[in-house]
MMTF fields as JSON, N, C-alpha, C and O atoms, coordinates in Angstrom:
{
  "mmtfVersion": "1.0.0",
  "mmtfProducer": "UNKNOWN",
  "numBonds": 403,
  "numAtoms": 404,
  "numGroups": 101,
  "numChains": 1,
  "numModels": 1,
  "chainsPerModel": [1],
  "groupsPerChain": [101],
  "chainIdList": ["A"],
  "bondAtomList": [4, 2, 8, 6, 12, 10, 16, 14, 20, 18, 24, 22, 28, 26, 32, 30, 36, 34, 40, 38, 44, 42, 48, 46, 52, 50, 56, 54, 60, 58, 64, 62, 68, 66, 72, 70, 76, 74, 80, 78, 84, 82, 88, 86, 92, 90, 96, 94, 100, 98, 104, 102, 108, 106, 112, 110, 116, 114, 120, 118, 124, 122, 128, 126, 132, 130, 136, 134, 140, 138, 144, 142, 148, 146, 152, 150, 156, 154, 160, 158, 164, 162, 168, 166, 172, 170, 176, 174, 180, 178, 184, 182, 188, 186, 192, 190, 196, 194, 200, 198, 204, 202, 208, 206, 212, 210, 216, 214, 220, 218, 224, 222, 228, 226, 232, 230, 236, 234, 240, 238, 244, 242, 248, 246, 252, 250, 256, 254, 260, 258, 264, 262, 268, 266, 272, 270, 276, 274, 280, 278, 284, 282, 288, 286, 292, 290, 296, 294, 300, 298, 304, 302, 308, 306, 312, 310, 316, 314, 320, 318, 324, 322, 328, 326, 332, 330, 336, 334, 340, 338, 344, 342, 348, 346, 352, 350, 356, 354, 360, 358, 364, 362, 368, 366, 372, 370, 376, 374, 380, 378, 384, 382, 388, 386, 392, 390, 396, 394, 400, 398],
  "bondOrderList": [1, 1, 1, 1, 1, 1, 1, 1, 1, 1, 1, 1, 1, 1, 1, 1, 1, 1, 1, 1, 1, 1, 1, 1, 1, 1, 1, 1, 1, 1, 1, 1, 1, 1, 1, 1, 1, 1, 1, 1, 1, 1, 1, 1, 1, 1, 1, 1, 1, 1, 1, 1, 1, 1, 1, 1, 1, 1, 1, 1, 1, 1, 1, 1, 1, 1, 1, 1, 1, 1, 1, 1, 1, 1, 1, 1, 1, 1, 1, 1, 1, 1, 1, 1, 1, 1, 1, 1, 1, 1, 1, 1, 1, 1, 1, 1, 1, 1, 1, 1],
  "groupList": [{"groupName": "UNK", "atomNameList": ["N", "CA", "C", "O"], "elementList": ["N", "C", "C", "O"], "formalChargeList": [0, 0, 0, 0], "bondAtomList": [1, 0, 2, 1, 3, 2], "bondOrderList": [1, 1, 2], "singleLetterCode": "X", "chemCompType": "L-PEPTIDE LINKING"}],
  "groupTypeList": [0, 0, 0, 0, 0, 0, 0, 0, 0, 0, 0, 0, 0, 0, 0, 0, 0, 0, 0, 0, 0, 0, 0, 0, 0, 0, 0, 0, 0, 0, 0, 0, 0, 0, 0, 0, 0, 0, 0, 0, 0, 0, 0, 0, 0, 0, 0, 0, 0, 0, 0, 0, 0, 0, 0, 0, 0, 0, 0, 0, 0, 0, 0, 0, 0, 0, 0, 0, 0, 0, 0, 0, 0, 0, 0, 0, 0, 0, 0, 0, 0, 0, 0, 0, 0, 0, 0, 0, 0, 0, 0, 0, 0, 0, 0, 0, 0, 0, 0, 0, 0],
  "groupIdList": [1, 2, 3, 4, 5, 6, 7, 8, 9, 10, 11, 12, 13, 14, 15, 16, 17, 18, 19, 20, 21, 22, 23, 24, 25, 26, 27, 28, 29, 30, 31, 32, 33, 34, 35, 36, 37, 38, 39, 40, 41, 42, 43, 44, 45, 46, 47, 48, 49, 50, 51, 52, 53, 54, 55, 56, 57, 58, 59, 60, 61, 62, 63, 64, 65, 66, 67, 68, 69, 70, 71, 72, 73, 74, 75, 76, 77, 78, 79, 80, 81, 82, 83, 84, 85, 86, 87, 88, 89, 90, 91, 92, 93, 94, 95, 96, 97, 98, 99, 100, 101],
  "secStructList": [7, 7, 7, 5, 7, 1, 1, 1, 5, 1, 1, 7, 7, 7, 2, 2, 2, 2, 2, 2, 2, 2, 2, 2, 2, 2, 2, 2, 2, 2, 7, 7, 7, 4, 4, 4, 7, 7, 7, 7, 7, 1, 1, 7, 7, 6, 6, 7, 1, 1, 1, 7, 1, 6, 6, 2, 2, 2, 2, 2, 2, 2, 2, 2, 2, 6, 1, 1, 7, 7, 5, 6, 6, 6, 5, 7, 7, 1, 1, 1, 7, 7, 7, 2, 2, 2, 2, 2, 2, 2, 2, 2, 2, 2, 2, 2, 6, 6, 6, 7, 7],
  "xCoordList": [67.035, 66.212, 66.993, 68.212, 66.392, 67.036, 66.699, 65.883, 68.376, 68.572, 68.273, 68.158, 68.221, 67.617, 66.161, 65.808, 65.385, 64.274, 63.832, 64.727, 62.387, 62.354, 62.396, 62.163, 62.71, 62.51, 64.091, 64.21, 64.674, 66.177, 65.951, 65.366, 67.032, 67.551, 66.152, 65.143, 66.011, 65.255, 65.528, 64.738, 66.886, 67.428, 68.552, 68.975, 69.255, 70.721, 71.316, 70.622, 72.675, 73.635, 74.243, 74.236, 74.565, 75.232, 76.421, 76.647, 77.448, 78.974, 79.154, 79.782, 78.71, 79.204, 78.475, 79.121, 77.11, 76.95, 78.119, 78.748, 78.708, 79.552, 80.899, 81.904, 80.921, 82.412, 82.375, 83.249, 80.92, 80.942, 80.716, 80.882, 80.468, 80.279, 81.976, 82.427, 82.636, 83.979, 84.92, 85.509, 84.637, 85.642, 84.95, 85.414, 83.85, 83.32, 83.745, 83.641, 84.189, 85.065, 86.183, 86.748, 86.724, 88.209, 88.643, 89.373, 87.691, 88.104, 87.534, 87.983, 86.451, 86.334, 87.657, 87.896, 88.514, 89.572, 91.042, 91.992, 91.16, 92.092, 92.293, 93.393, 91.126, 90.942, 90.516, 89.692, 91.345, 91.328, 90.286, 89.505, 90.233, 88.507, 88.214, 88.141, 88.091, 88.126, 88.082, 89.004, 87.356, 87.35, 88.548, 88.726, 89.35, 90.963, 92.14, 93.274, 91.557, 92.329, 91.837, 90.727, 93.207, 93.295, 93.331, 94.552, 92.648, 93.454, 93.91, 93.817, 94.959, 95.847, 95.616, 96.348, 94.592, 94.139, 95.137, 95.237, 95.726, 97.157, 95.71, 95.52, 95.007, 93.335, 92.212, 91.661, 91.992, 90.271, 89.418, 89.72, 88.481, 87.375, 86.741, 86.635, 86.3, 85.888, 84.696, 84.23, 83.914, 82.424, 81.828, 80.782, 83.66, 83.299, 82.295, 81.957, 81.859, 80.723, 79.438, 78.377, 79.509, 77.91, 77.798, 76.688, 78.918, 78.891, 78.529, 78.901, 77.716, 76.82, 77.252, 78.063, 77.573, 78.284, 78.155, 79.206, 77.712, 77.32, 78.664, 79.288, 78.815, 80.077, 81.04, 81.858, 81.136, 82.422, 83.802, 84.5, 83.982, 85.344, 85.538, 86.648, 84.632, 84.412, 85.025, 85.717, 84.418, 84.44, 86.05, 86.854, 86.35, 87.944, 89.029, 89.797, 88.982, 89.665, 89.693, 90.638, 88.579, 88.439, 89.162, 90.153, 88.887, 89.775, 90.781, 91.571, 91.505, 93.05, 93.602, 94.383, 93.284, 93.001, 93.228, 94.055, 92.29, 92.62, 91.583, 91.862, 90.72, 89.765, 88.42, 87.709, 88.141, 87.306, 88.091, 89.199, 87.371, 88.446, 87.638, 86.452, 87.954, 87.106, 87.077, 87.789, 85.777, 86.365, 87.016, 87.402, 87.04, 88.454, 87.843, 88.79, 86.807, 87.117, 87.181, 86.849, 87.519, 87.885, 86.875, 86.797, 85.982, 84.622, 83.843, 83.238, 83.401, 83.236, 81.943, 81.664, 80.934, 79.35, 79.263, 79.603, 78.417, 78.117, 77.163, 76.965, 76.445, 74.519, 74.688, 74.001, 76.177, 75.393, 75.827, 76.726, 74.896, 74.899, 76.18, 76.793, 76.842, 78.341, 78.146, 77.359, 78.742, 78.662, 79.198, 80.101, 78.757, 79.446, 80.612, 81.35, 81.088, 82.73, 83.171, 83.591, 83.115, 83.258, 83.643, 84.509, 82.794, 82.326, 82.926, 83.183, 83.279, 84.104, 86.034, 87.012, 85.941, 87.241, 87.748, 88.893, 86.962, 86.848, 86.71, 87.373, 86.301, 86.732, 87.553, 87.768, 88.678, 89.708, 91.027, 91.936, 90.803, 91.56, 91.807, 92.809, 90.488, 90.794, 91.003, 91.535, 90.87, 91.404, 92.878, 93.587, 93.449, 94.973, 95.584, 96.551, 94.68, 95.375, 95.073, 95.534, 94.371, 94.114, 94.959, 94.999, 95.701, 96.313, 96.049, 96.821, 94.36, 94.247, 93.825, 93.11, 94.286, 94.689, 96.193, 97.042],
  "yCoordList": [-32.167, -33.158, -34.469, -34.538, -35.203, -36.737, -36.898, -36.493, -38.114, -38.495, -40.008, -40.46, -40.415, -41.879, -42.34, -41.999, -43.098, -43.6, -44.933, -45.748, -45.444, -46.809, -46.881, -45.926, -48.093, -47.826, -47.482, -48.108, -47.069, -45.969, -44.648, -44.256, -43.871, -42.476, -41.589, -41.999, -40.502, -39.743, -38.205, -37.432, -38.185, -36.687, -37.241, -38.336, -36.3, -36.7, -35.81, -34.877, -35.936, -35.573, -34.289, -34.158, -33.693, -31.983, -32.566, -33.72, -31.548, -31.877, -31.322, -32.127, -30.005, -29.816, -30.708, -30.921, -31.238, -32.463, -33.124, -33.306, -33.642, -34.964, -34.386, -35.098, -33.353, -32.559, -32.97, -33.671, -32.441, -32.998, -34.88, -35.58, -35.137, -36.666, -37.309, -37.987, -37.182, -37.081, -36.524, -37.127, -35.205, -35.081, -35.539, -35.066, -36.446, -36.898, -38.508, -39.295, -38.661, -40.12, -39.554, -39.837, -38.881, -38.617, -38.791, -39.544, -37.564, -37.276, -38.317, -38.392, -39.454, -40.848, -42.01, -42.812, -41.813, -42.85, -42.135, -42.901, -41.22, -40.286, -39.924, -39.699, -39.864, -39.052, -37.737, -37.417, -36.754, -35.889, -35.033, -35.045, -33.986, -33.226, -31.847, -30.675, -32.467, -31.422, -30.148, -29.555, -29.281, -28.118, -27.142, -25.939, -28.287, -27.958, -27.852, -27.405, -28.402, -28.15, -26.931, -26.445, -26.543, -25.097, -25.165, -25.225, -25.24, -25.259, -24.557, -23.364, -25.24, -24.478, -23.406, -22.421, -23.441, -22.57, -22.25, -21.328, -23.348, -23.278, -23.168, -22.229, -24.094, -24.061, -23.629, -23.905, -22.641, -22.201, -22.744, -23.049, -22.733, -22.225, -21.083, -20.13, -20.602, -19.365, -19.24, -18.173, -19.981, -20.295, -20.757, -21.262, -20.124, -20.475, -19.821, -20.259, -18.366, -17.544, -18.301, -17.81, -19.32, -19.948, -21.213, -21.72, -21.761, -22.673, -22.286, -21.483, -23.22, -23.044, -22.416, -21.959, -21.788, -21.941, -23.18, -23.755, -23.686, -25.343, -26.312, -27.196, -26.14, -26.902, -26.211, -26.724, -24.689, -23.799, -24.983, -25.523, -25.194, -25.517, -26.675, -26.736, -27.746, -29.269, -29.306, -30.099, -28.278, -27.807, -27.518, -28.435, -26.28, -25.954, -27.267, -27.58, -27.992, -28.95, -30.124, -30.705, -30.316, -31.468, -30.704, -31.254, -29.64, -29.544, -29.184, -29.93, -28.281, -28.763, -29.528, -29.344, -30.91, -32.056, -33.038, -33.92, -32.544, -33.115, -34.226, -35.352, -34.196, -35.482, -35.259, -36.231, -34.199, -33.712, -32.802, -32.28, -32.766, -31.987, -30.765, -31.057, -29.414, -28.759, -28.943, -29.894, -28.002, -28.748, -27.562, -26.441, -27.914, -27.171, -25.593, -24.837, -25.082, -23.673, -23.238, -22.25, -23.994, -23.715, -23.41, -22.628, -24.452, -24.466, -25.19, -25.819, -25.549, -26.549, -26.781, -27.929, -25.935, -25.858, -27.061, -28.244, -25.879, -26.663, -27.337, -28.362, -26.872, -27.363, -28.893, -29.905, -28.578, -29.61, -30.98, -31.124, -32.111, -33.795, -33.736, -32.932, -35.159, -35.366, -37.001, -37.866, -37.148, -38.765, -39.597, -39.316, -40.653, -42.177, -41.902, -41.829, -41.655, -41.911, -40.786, -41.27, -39.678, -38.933, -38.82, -38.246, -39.474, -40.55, -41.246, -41.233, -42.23, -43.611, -42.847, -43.255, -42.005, -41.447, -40.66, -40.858, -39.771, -39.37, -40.34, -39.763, -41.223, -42.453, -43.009, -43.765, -43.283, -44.195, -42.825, -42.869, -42.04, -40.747, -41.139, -41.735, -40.658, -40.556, -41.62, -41.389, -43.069, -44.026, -44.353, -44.994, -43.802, -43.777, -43.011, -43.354, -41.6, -40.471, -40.895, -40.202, -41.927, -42.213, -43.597, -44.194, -43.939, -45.307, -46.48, -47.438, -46.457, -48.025, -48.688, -49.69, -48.102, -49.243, -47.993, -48.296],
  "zCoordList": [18.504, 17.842, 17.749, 17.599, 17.825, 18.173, 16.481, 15.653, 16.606, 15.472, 14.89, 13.751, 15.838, 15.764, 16.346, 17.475, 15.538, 15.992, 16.2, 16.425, 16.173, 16.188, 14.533, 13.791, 14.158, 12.819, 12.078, 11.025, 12.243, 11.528, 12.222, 13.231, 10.748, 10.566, 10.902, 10.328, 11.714, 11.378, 10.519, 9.976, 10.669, 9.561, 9.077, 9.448, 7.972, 7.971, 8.863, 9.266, 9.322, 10.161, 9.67, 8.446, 10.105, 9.65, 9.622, 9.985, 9.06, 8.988, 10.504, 11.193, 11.279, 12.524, 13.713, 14.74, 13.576, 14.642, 14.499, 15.542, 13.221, 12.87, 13.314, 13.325, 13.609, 14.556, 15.645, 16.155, 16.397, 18.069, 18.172, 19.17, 17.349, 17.978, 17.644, 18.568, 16.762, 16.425, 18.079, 18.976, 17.798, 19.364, 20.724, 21.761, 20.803, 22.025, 22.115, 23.056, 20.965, 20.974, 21.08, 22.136, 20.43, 20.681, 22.347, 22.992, 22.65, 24.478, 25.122, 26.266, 24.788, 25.357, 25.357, 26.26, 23.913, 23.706, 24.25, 24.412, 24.425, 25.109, 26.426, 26.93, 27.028, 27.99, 28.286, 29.143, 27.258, 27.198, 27.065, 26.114, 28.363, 27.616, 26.894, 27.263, 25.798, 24.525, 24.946, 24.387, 25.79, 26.381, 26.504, 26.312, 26.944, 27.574, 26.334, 26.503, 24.976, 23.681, 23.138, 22.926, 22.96, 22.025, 20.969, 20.819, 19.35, 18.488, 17.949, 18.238, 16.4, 16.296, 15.525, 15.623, 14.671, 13.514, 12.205, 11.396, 12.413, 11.052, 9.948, 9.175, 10.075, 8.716, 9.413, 10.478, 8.209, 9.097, 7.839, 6.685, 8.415, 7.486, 6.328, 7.1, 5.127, 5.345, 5.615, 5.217, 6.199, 6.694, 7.863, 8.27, 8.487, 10.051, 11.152, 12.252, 10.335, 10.853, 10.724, 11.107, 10.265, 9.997, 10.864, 11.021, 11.448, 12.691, 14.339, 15.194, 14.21, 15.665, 16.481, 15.675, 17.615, 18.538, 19.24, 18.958, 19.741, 20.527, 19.557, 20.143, 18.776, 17.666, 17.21, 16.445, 17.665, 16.763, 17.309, 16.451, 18.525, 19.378, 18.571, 18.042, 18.304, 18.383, 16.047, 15.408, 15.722, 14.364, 14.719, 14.887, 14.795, 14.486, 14.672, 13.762, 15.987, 15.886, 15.032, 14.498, 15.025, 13.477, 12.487, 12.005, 12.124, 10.914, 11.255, 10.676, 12.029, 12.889, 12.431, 11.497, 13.104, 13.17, 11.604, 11.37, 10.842, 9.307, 9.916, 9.505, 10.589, 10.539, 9.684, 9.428, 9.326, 8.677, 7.546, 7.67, 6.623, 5.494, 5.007, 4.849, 4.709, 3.717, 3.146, 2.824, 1.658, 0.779, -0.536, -0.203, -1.635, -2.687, -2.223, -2.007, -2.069, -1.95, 0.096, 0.751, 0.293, 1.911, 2.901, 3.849, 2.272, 3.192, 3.732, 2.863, 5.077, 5.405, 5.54, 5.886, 5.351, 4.657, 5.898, 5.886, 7.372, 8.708, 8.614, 9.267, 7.806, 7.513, 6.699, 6.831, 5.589, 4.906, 5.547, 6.374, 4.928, 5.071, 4.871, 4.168, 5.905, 6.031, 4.911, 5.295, 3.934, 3.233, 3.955, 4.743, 3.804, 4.337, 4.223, 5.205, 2.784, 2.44, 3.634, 4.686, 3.55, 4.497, 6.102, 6.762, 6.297, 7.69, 8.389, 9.593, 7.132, 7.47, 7.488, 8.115, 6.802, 6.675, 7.831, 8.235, 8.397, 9.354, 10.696, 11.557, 11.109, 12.002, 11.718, 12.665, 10.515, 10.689, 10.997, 11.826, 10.308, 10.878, 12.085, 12.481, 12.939, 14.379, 14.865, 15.95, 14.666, 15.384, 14.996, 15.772, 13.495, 13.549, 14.653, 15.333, 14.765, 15.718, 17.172, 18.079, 17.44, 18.777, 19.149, 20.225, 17.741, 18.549, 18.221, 18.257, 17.704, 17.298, 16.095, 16.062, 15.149, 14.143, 13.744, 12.905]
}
């Protein structure tokens, strides 16, 4: 389902869409194609059984990663809305980890 329309927003964004669009810039400003990263699983989830498959890979590395955070009980709740603050935190993350700012 498409997320944009004429007009604006047509849904809010999941926290695991907001995984894959996250590592599809990453491997755009890198090169690198996410496929080919292993992660490390030093942090899991405990709600990693409820992520898509289409986003499990794109999910583990963000939080790897620390570009996405769980939250205090170690869960990264795939379904729910990702916040602005969230968002914006998660893009300056990855543009520290990519180099540019």
């Amino acid at each position: 389902e498409s997320l944009i329309a004429f007009g604006g927003v047509v849904r809010d964004v999941s926290r695991q869409e907001t995984a894959k669009v996250i590592m599809m810039m990453y491997s755009a400003k890198t090169g690198v194609n996410t496929i080919s990263l292993i992660p490390n699983s030093s942090k899991s989830a405990k709600d990693m059984s409820r992520v898509d498959k289409a986003y499990y890979k794109d999910v583990l590395i963000c939080v790897d990663l620390g570009l996405i955070e769980l939250n205090d009980e170690g869960r990264f709740i795939p379904d729910g809305t990702i916040s602005r603050a969230e968002l914006a935190t998660a893009f300056v993350k990855l543009l520290k980890l990519t180099g540019d700012i």
